[in-house]
LOGUNU-426474 format. One record per residue: residue in one letter; x, y, z of N, C-alpha, C in turn. Coordinates in Angstrom, 1 decimal, decimal comma. Atoms other than C-alpha are relative to their C-alpha. Layout:
BEGIN
(rec "a" (X Y Z) (X Y Z) (X Y Z)),
...
% end
This chain:
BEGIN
(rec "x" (1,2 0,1 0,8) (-12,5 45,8 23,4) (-1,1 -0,5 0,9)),
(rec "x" (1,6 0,6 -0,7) (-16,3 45,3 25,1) (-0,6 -0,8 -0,8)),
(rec "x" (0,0 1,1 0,3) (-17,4 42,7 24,8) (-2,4 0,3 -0,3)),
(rec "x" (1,5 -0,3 0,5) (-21,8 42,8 23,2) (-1,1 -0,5 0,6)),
(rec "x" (1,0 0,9 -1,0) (-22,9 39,8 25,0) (-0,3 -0,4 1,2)),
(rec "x" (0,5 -0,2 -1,0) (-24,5 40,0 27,8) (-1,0 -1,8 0,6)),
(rec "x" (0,6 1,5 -0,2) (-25,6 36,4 30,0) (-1,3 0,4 0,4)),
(rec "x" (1,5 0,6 -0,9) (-29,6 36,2 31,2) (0,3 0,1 0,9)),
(rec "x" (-0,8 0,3 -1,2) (-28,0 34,8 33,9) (1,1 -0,4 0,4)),
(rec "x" (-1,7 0,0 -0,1) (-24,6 35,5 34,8) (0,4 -0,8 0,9)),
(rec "x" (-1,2 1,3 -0,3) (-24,2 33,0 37,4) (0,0 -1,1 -0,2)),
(rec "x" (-0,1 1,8 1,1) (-24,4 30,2 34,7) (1,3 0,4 -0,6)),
(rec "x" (-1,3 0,0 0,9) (-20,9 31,8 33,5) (1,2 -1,2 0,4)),
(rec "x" (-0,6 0,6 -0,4) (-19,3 29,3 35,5) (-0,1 -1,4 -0,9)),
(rec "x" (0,4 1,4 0,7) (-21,1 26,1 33,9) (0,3 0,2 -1,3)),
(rec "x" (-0,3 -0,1 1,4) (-20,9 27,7 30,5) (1,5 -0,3 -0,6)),
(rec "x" (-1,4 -0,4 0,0) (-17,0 28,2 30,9) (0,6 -1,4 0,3)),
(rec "x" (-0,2 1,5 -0,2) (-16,8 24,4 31,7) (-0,6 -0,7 -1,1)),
(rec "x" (0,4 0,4 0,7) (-18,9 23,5 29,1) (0,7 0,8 -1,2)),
(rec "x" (-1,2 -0,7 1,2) (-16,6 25,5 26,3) (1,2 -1,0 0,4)),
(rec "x" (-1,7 0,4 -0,1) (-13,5 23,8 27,9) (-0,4 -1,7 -0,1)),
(rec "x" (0,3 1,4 0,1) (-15,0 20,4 27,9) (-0,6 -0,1 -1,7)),
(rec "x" (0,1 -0,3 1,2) (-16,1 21,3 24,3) (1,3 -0,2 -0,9)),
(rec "x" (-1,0 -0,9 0,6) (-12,6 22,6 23,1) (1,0 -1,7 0,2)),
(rec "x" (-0,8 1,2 -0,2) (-11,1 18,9 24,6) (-0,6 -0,9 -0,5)),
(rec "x" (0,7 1,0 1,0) (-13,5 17,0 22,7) (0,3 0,1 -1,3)),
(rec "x" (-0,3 -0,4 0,8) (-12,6 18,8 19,9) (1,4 -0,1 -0,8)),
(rec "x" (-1,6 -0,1 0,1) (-8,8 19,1 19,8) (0,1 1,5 -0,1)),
(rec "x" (-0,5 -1,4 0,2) (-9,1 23,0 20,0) (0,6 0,5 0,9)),
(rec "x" (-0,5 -0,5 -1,3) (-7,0 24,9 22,0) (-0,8 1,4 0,1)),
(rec "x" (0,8 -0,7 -0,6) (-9,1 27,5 24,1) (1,4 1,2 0,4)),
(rec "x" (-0,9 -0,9 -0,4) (-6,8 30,8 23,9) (0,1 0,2 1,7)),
(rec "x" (-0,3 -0,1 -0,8) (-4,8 31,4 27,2) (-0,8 1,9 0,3)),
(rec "x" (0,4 -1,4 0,0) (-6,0 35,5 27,1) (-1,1 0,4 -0,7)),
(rec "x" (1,6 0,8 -0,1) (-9,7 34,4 26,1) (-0,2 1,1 -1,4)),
(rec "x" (0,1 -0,2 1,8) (-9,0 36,4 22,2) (-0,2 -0,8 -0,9)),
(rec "x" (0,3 0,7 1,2) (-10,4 34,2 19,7) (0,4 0,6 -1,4)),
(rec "x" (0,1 -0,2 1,1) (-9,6 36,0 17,0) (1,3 -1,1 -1,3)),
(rec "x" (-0,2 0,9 1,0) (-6,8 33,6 15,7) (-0,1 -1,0 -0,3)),
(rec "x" (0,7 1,5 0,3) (-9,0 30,5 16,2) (0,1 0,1 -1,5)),
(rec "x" (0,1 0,3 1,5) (-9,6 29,3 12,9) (-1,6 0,1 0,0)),
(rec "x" (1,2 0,1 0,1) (-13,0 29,9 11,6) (-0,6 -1,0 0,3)),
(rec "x" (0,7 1,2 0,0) (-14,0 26,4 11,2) (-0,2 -0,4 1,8)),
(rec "x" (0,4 0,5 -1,1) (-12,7 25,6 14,4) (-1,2 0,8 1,3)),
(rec "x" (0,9 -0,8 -0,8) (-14,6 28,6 16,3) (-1,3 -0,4 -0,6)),
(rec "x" (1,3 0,9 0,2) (-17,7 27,3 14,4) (-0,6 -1,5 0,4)),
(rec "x" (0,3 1,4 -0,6) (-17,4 23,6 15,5) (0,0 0,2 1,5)),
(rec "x" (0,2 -0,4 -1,7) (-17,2 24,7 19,0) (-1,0 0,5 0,2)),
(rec "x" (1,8 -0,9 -0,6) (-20,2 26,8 19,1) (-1,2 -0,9 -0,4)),
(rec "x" (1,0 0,7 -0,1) (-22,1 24,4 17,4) (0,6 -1,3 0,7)),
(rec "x" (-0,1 0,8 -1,0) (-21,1 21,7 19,9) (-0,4 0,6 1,2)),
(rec "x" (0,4 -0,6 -1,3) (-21,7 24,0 22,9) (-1,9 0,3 -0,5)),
(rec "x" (1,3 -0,3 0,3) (-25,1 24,8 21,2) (-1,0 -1,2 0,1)),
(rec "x" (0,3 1,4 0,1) (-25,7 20,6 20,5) (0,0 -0,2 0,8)),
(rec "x" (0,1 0,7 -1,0) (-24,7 20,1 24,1) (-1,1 0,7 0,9)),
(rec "x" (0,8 -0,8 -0,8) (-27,0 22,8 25,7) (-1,3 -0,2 -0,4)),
(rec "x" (1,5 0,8 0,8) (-30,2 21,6 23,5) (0,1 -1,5 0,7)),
(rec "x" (0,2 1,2 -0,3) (-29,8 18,4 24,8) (0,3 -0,2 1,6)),
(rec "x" (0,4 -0,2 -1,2) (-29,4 19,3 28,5) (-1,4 1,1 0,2)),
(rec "x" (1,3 -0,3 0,3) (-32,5 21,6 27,9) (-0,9 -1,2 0,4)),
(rec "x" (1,1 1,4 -0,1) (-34,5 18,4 26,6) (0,3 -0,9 1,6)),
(rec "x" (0,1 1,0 -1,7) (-33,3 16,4 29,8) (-0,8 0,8 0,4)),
(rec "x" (1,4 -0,7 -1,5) (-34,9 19,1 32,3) (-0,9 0,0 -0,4)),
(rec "x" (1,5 -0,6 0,2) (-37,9 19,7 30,1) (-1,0 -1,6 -0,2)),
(rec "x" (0,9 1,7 -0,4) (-38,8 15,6 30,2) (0,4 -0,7 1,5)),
(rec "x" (-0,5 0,4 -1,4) (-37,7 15,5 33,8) (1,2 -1,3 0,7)),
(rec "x" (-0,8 0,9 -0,5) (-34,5 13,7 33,3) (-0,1 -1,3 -0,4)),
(rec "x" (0,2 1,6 0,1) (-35,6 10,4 31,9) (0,2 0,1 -1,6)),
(rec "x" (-0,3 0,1 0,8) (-33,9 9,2 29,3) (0,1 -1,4 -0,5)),
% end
């Protein structure tokens, strides 16, 4: 199956892919071994994305007030 989404910038796939897995252990989700989500559980595939989404808005705001918190 192809996959629809396409990165901006693909060599942030690395940070993102750290930031899912550091998500998924905050979480208690396990991060399929053969990167199929489809028998995640809804909920939990929704608490992950809005945690990756929570944590990436909030590294945004860091860089865009230069880090001072």
């Amino acid at each position: 199956m192809s996959r629809s989404n396409q990165l901006v910038v693909p060599q942030a796939n690395q940070a993102l892919q750290q930031i899912k897995l550091e998500a998924a252990q905050e979480l208690g989700v396990q991060i399929p071994a053969d990167g199929y989500y489809g028998n995640v559980s809804t909920r939990d595939a929704g608490s992950l994305g809005g945690y990756i989404t929570k944590k990436l808005v909030q590294i945004a705001e860091q860089q865009l007030s230069g880090g001072i918190r």
